[in-house]
C-alpha positions as CSV (number, residue, x, y, z in Angstrom):
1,X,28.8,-35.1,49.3
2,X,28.9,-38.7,50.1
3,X,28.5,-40.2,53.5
4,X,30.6,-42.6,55.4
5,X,28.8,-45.8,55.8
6,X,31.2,-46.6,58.5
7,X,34.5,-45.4,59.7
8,X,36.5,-46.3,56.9
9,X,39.2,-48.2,58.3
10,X,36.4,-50.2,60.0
11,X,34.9,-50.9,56.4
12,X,37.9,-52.2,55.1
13,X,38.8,-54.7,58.2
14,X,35.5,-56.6,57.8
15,X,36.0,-59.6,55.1
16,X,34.6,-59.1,51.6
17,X,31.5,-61.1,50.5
18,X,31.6,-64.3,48.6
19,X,29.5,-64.9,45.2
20,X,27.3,-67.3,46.6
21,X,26.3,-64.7,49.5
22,X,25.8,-62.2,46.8
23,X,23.5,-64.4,44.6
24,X,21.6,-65.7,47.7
25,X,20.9,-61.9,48.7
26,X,20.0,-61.7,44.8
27,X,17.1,-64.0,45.3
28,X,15.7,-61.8,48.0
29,X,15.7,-58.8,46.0
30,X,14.0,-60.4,43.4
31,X,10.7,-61.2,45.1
32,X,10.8,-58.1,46.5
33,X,11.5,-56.4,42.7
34,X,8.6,-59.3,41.8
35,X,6.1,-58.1,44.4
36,X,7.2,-53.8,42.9
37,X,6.3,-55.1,39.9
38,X,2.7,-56.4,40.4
39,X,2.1,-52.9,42.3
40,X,3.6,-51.4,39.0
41,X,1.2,-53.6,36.9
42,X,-2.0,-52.7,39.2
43,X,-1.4,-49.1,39.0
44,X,0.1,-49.3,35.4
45,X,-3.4,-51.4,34.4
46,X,-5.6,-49.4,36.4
47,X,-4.0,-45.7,34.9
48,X,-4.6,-46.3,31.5
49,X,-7.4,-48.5,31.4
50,X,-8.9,-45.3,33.3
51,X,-7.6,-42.3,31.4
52,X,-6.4,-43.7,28.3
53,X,-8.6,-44.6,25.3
54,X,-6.5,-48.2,25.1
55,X,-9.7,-50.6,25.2
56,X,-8.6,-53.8,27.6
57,X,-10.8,-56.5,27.0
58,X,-10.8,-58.7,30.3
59,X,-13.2,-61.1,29.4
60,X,-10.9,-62.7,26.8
61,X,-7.7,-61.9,29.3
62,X,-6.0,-59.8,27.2
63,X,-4.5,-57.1,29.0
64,X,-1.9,-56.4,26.1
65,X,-3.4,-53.2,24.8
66,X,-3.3,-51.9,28.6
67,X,0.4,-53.0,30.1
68,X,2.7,-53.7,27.5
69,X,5.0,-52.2,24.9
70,X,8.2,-50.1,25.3
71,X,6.4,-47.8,27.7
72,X,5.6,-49.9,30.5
73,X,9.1,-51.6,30.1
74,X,10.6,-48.9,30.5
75,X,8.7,-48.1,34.0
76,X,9.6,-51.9,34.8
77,X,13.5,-50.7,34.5
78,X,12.9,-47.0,36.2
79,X,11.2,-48.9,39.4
80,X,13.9,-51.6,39.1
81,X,16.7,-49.2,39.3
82,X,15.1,-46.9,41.0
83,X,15.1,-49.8,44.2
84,X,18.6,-50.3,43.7
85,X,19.7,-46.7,43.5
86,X,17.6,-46.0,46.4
87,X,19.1,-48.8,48.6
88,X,22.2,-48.4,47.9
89,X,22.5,-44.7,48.4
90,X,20.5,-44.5,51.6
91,X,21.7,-47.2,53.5
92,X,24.3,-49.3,51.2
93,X,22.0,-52.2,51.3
94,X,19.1,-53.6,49.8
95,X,16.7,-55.9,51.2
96,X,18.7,-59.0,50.7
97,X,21.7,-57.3,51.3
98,X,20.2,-56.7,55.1
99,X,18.5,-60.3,55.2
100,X,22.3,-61.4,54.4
101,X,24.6,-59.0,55.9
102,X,26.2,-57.0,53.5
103,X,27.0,-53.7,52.9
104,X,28.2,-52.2,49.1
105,X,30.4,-48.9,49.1
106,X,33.1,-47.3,47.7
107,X,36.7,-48.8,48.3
108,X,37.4,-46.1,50.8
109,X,34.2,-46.8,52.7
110,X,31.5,-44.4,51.6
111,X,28.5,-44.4,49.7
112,X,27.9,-45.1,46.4
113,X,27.8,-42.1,44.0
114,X,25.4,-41.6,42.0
115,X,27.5,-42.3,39.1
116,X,28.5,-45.9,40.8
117,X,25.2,-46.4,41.5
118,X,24.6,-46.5,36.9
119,X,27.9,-48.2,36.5
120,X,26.9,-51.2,38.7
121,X,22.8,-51.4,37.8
122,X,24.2,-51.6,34.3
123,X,26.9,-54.2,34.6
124,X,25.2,-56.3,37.4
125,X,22.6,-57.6,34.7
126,X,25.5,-58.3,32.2
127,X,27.5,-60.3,35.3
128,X,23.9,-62.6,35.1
129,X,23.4,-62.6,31.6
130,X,26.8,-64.1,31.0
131,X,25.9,-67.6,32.9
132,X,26.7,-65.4,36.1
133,X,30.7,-65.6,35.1
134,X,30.5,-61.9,36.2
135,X,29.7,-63.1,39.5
136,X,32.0,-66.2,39.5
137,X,34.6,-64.4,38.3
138,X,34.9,-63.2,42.3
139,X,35.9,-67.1,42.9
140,X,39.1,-66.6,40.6
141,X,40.4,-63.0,42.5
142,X,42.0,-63.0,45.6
143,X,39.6,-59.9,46.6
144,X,36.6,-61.2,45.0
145,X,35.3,-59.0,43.3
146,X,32.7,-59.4,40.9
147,X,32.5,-57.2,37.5
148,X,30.1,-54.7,38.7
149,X,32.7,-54.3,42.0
150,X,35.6,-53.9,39.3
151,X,33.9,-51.6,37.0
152,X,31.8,-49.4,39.7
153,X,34.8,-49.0,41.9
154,X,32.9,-50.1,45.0
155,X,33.0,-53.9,46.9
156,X,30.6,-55.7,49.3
157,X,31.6,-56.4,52.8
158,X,29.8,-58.9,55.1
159,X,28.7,-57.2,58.3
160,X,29.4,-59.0,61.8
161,X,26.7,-60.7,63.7
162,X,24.9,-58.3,66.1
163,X,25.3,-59.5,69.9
164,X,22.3,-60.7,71.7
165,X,20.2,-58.2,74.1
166,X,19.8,-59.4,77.6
């Protein structure tokens, strides 16, 4: 059953996040997806170099036969969405989200489904592969909402500023 991520009413009152917020949060995540990646790639190398009878030949840097092919793409896309299913369903935020101030849930205020969770990892990359029109496209609503936000059922809020400890 999904959680609150706040009161809902609370949720709603805070203002909805602008496309440029979005994309700046979107250049966080990507060095930290970058830096899952490499980890990927070590343990990826170091697997099948090990285990498997794929020969790598380091000496002419040719790592090919050892990462590479539909196999290890396909891990590169399981530990992609695996960061952003995990982020969003935990604590409605990823990295840049936090770093930014944003939260994602459902229009009513809780957490993503799981099924919102697919909806959004798969139209996200269209929103970017179109020019980012899927992301500008928040510039031309009055709610802004982006494509993923229209076609998950879900929107992103901007947090308020926590008040300084004295």
């Amino acid at each position: 059953m999904p959680k609150p991520v706040s009161t809902p009413t609370a949720f709603n009152q805070l203002p909805i996040a602008g496309p440029a917020r979005r994309l700046m949060a979107l250049v966080y995540d990507a060095l930290i997806i970058a830096g899952l990646w490499m980890v990927y790639g070590f343990l990826a190398m170091l697997i099948t170099s090990t285990f498997g009878s794929l020969q790598c030949h380091p000496e002419a840097l040719d790592y090919t036969p050892c990462v590479g092919g539909p196999l290890y793409q396909l891990g590169l896309l399981a530990v992609t969405a695996g960061y952003f299913f995990w982020s969003w369903r935990a604590a409605g935020q990823t990295i840049g989200m936090r770093a930014w101030r944003m939260m994602v849930a459902n229009n009513n205020g809780m957490q993503l489904s799981w099924y919102q969770c697919t909806i959004r990892a798969l139209v996200a990359p269209a929103s970017l592969a179109c020019l980012g029109l899927g992301f500008f496209w928040g510039y031309f609503r009055q709610d802004r909402a982006t494509w993923h936000d229209l076609a998950s059922d879900s929107e992103v809020r901007v947090l308020p500023k926590k008040g300084k400890k004295k």
